[in-house]
MILO-551835 format. One record per residue (C-alpha): residue number from 1; y, z, x. Coordinates in steps of 0.1 Angstrom, whole numbers, plus 5000, padded with zeros to 4 digits. Each point is the difference from the previous one (the first is absolute). Example, Ala and Ser with C-alpha at 12.3 -4.5 7.8 and 13.67 -1.06 7.14 Angstrom:
REM MILO-551835
{r 1, {4955, 5078, 5123}} {r 2, {5034, 4993, 5014}} 
//
This chain:
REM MILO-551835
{r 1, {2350, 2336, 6471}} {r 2, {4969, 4981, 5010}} {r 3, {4992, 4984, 4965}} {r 4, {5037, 4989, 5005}} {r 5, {4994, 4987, 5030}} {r 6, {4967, 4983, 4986}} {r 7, {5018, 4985, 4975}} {r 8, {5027, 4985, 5021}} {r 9, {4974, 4989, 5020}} {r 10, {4979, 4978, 4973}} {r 11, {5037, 4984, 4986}} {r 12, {5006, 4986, 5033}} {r 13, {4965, 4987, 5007}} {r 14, {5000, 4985, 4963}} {r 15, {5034, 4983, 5009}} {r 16, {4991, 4989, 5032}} {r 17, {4967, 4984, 4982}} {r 18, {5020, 4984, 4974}} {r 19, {5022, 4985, 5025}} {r 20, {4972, 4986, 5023}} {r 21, {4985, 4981, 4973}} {r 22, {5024, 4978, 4994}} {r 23, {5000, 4985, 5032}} {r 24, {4985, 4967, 5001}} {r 25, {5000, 4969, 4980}} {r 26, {5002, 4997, 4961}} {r 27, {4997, 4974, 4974}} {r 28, {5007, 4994, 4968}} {r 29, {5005, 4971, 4973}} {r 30, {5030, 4995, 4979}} {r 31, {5010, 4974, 4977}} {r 32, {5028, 4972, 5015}} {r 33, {5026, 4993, 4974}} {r 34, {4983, 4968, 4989}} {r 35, {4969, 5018, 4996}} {r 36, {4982, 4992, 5027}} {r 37, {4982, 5024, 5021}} {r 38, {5011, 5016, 5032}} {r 39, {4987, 5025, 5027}} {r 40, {5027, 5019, 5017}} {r 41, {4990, 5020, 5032}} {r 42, {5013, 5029, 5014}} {r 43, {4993, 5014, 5035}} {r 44, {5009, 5033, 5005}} {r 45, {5000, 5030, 5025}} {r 46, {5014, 5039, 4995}} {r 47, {5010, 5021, 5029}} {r 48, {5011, 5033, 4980}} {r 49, {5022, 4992, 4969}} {r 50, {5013, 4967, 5017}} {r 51, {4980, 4969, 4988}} {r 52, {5004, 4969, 5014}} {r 53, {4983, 4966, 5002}} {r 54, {5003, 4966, 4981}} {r 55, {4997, 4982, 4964}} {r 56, {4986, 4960, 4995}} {r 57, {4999, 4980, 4973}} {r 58, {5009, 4963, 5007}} {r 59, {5006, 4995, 5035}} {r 60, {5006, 5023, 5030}} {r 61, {4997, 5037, 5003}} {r 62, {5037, 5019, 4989}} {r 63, {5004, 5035, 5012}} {r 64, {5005, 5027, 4980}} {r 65, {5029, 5026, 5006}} {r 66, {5008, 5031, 4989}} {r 67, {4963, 5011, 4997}} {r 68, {4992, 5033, 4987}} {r 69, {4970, 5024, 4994}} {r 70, {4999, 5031, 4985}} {r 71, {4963, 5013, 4990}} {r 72, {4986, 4972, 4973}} {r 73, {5039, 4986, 4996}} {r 74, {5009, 4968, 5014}} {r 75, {5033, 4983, 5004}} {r 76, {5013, 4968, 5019}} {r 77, {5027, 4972, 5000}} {r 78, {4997, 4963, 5006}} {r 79, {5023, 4975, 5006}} {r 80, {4986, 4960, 4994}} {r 81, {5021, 4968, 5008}} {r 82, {5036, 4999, 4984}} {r 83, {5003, 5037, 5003}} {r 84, {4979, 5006, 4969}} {r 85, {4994, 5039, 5001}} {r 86, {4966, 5012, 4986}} {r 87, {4996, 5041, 5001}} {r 88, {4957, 5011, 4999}} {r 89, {4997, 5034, 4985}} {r 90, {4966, 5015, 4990}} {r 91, {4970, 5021, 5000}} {r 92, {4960, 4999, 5022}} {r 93, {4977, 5015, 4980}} {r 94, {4966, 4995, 5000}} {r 95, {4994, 4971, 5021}} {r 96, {5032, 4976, 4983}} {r 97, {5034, 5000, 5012}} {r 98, {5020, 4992, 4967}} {r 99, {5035, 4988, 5005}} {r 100, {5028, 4994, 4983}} {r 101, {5026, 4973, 5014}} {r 102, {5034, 4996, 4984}} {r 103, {5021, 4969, 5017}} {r 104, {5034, 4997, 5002}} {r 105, {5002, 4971, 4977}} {r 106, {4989, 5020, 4972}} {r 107, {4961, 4998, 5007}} {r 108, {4973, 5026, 4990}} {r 109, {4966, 4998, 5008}} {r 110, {4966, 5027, 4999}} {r 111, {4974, 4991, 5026}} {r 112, {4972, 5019, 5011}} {r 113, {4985, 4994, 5033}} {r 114, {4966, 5005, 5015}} {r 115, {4994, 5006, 5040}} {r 116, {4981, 4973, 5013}} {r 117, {4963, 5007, 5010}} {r 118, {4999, 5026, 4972}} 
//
C-alpha cells in the first residue's frame, strides 16, 4: 500500500511540474505566407488542468479559450478578427513547446516555441 501511495504521490508532483512550467512567456518564429519571417508570442499561465493566457502576432494580445493541461499535453482555441477560429494542440518536452495550429480556413501549421529567458 505505501509504494502505491509513493507512486501516486510522484505522478502528481511530475504533473503539477509539467504544468508549472509552462507558465510564462514563449516565442517562436514561423514563416508568414509571403515568406517573411514572424515571431508569434504566447503568454501563458496554468492553475491545475485549466490554462489560460494570450497569443500575439501582429497587433494586440487575443486571449485564448478553452485552455487545457493535462501532464506534457497542451490544448487551446483562438478566435482572430472576422471570427477566424485557430485550435493550439501540442506537447512541452524538454524545454520547447511544439504546437500544432489548424485554422478554420483550412490552415495547418508546426511551430515550436521556446520560453523566453531560457
Amino acid at each position: 500500500m505505501k509504494i502505491l501511495a509513493l507512486l501516486v504521490l510522484m505522478a502528481l508532483t511530475s504533473w503539477l511540474a509539467s504544468a508549472a512550467d509552462i507558465d510564462g512567456k514563449w516565442t517562436a518564429e514561423t514563416q508568414t505566407v509571403k515568406g517573411g519571417e514572424l515571431t508569434e508570442v504566447l503568454m501563458l499561465k496554468s492553475a491545475g488542468n485549466k490554462l489560460t493566457g494570450s497569443v500575439q502576432r501582429r497587433g494586440g494580445p487575443l486571449e485564448i479559450s478553452d485552455g487545457v493541461i493535462k501532464g506534457n499535453e497542451v490544448s487551446f482555441t483562438v478566435v482572430r478578427a472576422g471570427g477566424v477560429t485557430q485550435k493550439y494542440k501540442g506537447s512541452l518536452s524538454g524545454g520547447a513547446l511544439k504546437l500544432t495550429m489548424d485554422g478554420s480556413r483550412g490552415g495547418h501549421r508546426e511551430m515550436v516555441f521556446k520560453k523566453a529567458g531560457s
